[in-house]
VEXDREN-2710 file (C-alpha; in Angstrom, 1 decimal):
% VEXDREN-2710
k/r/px/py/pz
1/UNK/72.2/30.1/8.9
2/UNK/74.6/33.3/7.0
3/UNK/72.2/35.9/6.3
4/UNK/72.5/36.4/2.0
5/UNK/75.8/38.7/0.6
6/UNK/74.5/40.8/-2.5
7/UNK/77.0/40.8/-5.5
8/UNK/75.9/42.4/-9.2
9/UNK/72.6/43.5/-7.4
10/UNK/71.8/39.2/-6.8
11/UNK/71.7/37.8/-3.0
12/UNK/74.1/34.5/-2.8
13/UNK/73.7/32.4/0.2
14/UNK/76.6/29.8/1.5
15/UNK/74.7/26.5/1.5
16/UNK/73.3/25.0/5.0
17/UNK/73.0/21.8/3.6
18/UNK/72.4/19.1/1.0
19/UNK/69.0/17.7/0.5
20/UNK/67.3/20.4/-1.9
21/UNK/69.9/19.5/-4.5
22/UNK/69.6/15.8/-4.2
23/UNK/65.7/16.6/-4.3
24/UNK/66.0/18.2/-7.6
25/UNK/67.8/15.3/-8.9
26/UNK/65.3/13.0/-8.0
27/UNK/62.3/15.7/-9.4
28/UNK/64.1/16.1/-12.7
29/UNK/61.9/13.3/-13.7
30/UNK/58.9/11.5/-13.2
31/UNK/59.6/8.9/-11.2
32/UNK/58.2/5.4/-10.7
33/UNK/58.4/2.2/-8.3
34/UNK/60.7/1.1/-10.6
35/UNK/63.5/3.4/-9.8
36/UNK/63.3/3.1/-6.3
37/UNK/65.0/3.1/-4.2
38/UNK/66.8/6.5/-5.0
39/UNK/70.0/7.1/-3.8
40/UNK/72.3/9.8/-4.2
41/UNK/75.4/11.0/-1.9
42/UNK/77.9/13.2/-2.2
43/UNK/81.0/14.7/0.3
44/UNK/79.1/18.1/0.6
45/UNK/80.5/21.0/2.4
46/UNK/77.8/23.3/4.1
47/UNK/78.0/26.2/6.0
48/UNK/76.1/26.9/9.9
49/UNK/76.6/29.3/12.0
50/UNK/77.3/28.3/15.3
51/UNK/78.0/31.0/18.2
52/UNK/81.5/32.0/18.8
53/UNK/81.1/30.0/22.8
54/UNK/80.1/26.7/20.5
55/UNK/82.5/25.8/18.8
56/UNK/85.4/23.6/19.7
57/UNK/88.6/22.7/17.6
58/UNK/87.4/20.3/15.1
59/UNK/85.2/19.2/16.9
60/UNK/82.1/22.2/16.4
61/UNK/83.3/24.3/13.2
62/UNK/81.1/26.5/11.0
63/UNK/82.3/25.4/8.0
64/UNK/82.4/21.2/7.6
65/UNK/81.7/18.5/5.0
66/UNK/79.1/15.6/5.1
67/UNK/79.4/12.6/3.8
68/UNK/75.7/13.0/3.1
69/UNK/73.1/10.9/1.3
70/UNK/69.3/11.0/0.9
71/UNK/67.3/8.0/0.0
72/UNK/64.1/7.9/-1.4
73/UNK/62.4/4.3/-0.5
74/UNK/58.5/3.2/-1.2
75/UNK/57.0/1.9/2.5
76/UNK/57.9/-2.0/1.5
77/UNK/61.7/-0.8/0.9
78/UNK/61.7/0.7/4.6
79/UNK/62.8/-2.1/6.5
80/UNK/65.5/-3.5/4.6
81/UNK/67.0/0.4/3.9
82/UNK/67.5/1.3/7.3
83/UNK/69.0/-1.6/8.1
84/UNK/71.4/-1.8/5.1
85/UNK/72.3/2.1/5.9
86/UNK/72.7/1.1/10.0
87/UNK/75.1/-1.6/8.7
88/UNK/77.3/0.4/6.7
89/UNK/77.7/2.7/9.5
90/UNK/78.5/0.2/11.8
91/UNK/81.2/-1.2/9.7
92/UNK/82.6/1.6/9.0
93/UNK/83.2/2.8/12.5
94/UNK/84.8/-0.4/13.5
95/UNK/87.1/-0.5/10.3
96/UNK/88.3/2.9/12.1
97/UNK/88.5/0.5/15.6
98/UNK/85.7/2.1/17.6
99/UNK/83.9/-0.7/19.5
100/UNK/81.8/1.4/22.3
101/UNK/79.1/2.3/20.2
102/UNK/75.7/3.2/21.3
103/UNK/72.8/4.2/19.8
104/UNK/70.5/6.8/20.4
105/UNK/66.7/5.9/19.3
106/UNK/64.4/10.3/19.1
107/UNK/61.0/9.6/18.6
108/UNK/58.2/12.3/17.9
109/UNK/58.0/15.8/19.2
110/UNK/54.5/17.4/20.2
111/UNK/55.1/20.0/17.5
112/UNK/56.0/17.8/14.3
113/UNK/54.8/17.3/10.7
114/UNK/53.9/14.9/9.0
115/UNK/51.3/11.9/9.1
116/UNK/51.4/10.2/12.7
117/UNK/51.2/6.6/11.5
118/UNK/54.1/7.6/9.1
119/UNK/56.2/8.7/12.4
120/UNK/55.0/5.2/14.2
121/UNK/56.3/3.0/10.8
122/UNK/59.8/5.2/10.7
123/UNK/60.0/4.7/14.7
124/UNK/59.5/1.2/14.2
125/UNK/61.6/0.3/11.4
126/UNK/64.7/2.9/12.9
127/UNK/64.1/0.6/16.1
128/UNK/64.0/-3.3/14.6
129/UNK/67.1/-2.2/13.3
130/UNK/69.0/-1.7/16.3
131/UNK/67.6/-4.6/17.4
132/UNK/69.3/-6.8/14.7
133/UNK/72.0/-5.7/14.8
134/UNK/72.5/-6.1/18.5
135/UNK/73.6/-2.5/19.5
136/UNK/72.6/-1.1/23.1
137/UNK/70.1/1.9/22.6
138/UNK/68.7/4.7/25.0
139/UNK/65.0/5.9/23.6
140/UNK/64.8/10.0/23.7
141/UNK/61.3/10.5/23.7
142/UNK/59.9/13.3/21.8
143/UNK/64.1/14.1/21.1
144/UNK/62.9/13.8/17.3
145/UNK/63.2/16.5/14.9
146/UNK/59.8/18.4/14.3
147/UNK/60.4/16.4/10.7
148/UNK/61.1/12.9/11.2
149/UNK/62.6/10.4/14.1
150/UNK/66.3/9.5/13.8
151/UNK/68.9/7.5/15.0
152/UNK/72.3/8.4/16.0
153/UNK/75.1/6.3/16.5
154/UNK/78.0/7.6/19.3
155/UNK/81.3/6.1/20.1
156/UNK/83.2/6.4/23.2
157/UNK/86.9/7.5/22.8
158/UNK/90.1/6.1/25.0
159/UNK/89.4/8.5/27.5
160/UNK/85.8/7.7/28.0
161/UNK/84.3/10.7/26.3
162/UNK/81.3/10.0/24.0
163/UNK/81.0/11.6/20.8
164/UNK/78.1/11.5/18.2
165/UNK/79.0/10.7/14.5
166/UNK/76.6/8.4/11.9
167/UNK/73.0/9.7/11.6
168/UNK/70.1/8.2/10.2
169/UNK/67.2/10.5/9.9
170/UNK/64.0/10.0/8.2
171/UNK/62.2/13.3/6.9
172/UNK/58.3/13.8/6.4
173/UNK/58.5/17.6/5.8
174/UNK/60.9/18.4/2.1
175/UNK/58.7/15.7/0.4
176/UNK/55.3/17.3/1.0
177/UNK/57.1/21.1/0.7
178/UNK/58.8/20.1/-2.8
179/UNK/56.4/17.7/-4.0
180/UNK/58.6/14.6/-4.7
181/UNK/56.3/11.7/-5.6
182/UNK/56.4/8.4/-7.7
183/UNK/53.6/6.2/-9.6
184/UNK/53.0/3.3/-7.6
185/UNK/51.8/-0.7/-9.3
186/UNK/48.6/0.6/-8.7
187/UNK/49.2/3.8/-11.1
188/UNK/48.4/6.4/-8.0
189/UNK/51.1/8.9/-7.2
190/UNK/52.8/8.7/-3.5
191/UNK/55.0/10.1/-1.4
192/UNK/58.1/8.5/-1.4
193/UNK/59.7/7.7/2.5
194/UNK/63.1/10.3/2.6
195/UNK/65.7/9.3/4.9
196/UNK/69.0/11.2/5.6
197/UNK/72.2/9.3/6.3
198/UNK/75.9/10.7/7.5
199/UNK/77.7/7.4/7.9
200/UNK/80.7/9.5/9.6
201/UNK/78.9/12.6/9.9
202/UNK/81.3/15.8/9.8
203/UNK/84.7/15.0/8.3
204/UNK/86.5/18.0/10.8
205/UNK/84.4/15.9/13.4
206/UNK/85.5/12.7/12.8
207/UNK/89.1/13.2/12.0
208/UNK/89.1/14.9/15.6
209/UNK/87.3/12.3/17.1
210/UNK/89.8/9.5/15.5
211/UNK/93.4/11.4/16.5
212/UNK/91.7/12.2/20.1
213/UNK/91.0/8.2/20.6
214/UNK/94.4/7.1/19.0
215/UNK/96.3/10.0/20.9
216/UNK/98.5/10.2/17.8
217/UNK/99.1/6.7/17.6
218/UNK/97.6/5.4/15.1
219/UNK/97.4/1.9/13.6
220/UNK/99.6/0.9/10.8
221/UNK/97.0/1.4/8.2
222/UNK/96.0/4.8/9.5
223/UNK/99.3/6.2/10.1
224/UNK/100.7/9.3/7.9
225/UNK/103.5/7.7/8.0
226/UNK/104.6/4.0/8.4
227/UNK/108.5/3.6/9.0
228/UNK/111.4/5.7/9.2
229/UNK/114.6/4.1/8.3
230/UNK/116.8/5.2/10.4
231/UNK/120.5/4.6/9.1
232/UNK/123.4/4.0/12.0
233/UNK/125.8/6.1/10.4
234/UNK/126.4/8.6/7.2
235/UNK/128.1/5.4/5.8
236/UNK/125.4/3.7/4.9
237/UNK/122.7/6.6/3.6
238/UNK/123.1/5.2/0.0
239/UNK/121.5/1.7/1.1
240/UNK/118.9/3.5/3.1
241/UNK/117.7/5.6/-0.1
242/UNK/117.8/2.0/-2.0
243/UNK/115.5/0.5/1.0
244/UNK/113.3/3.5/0.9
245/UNK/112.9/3.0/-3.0
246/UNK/111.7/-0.7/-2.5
247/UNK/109.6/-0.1/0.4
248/UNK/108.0/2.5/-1.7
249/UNK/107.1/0.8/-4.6
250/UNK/105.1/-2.0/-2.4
251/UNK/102.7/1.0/-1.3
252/UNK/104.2/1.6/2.5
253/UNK/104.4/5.3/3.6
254/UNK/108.4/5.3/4.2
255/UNK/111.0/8.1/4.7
256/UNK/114.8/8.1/5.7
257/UNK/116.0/10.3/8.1
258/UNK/119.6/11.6/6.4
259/UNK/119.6/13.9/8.8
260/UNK/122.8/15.5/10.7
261/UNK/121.5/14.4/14.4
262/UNK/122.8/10.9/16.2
263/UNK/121.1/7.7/15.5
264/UNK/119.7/7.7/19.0
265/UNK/118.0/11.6/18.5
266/UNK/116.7/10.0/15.0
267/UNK/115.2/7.2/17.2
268/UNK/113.3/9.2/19.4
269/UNK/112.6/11.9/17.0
270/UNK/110.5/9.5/15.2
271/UNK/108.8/8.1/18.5
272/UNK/108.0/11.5/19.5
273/UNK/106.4/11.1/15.9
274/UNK/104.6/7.9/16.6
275/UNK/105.4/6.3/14.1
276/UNK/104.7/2.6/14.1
277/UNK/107.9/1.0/12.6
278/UNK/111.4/2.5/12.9
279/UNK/114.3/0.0/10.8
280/UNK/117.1/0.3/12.1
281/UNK/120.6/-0.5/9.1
282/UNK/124.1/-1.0/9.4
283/UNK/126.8/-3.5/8.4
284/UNK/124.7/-6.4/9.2
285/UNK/121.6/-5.3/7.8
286/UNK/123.4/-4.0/4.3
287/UNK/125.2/-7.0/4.1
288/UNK/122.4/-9.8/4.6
289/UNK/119.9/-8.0/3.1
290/UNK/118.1/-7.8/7.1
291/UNK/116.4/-4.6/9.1
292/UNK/116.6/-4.4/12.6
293/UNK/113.0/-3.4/13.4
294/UNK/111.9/-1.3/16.3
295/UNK/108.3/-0.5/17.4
296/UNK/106.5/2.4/18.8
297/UNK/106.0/0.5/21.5
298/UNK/109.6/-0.1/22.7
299/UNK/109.3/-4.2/21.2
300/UNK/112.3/-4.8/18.9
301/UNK/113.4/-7.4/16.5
302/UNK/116.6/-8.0/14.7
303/UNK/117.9/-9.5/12.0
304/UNK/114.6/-9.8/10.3
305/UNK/114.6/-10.3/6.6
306/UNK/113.7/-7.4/4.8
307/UNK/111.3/-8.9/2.5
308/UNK/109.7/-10.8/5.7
309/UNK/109.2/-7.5/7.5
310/UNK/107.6/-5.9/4.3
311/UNK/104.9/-8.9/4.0
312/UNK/105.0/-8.5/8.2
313/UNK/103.3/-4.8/7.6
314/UNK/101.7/-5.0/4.5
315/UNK/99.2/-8.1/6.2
316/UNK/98.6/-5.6/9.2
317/UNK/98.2/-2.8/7.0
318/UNK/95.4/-5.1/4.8
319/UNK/94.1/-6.4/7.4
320/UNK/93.5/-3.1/9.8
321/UNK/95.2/-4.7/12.7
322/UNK/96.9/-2.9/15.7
323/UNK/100.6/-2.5/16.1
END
């Protein structure tokens, strides 16, 4: 953590992390059974301080944002939470086309808090989950935080290395240190179950993870940008501008290069680029109303109808496919 920095006589401290705010939200008032579970989330940006030697591109920064959520559950809601939450991460990661996931199963410490049979029920629950939902899982014994066993999810990139990202964490220590509880059926105040969530973990992280598994390349839907038109001559940079217009207003990321350099440098400009789709106009094209489509991969197609090759990308696009 920053040590404080004192302004107008006050100490101000950059925030390590979320859950004492969500906390506050959930003890601004008095809760019952009713209102769980609790859930709130947020894209928070916290602040650690990691040692100069530690920290790697995007990868290990000192300054990142969560997509972070804490959810407060009653015992009966335990089950079907963590498997909800281990779904969601799991879907998002393969929306983002990692398949090599494994998960990682920390159980207790020797120095921990919290009620032992609480720890065995979290274990339990964090483990019938991976279970259902078929993943391969390593257990790290006593790998736990002093404050609750967790699960993290990791995915291998195109070269192999692996790389941890979602986290689901269940935390026995900020309820009993702020006091959260709810009224029960039975009228008796209880400690609600707290579990931490990051379904991507670190934005920085991620995004480095995702451009170091796609090398650049990335899918249709992910790319910055979709297709360069790429116009044969200076002749025909007014029906390129029109092309761009109507790509445009059916949502594709399109540009047209106008530029002063050969078709041929404009060609492999845009594959140094990686750019998925580069259309290719001249007479032919302008006359009939047709692109010649090349793809980053070297394929190529000609004399495709250019409303065929807009419905062509934007099915990919919907439908997160590859190139």
């Amino acid at each position: 953590m920053y040590p404080p920095m004192e302004m107008d006589k006050s100490d101000y401290y950059v925030k390590p992390m979320n859950c004492p705010f969500h906390i506050m939200i959930y003890k601004n008032s008095k809760r019952s059974y009713r209102d769980l579970p609790f859930r709130w989330a947020e894209l928070g940006t916290v602040y650690r301080y990691e040692k100069a030697g530690a920290m790697h591109g995007l990868m290990r920064v000192r300054g990142f944002t969560q997509d972070d959520a804490h959810l407060f559950v009653t015992p009966d809601q335990m089950n079907d939470e963590i498997l909800e939450v281990l779904r969601f991460s799991l879907h998002m990661l393969h929306s983002f086309g990692f398949t090599e996931i494994n998960a990682y199963l920390s159980t207790m410490p020797e120095k921990s808090v919290g009620d032992p049979a609480r720890w065995a029920d979290a274990t339990e629950a964090l483990r019938k989950a991976i279970v259902a939902e078929g993943l391969s899982y390593e257990i790290d014994e006593g790998g736990g935080a002093f404050y609750g066993p967790k699960i993290d999810l990791k995915i291998k990139d195109a070269i192999g290395r692996e790389w941890q990202l979602s986290t689901v964490q269940f935390d026995f220590n900020e309820p009993e240190r702020f006091d959260m509880t709810f009224v029960d059926k039975d009228g008796v105040e209880k400690r609600p179950y707290m579990i931490h969530r990051a379904l991507l973990g670190s934005i920085e992280r991620f995004f480095g993870v995702l451009i170091e598994h796609y090398a650049g390349a990335f899918p249709p839907w992910l790319s910055p940008e979709q297709i360069k038109i790429i116009p044969v001559g200076e002749t025909f940079f007014d029906y390129a501008k029109e092309l761009e217009r109507r790509l445009r207003k059916e949502g594709l990321r399109v540009s047209a290069d106008l530029g002063d350099d050969r078709m041929n440098a404009k060609i492999r400009n845009a594959q140094q680029q990686k750019i998925p789709y580069m259309v290719i106009i001249g007479d032919r094209e302008a006359q009939n109303d047709q692109v010649s489509v090349r793809l980053r991969t070297g394929k190529q197609e000609n004399g495709l109808s250019t409303q065929a090759f807009i419905d062509m990308v934007k099915q990919k696009v919907e439908n997160k496919e590859q190139l």
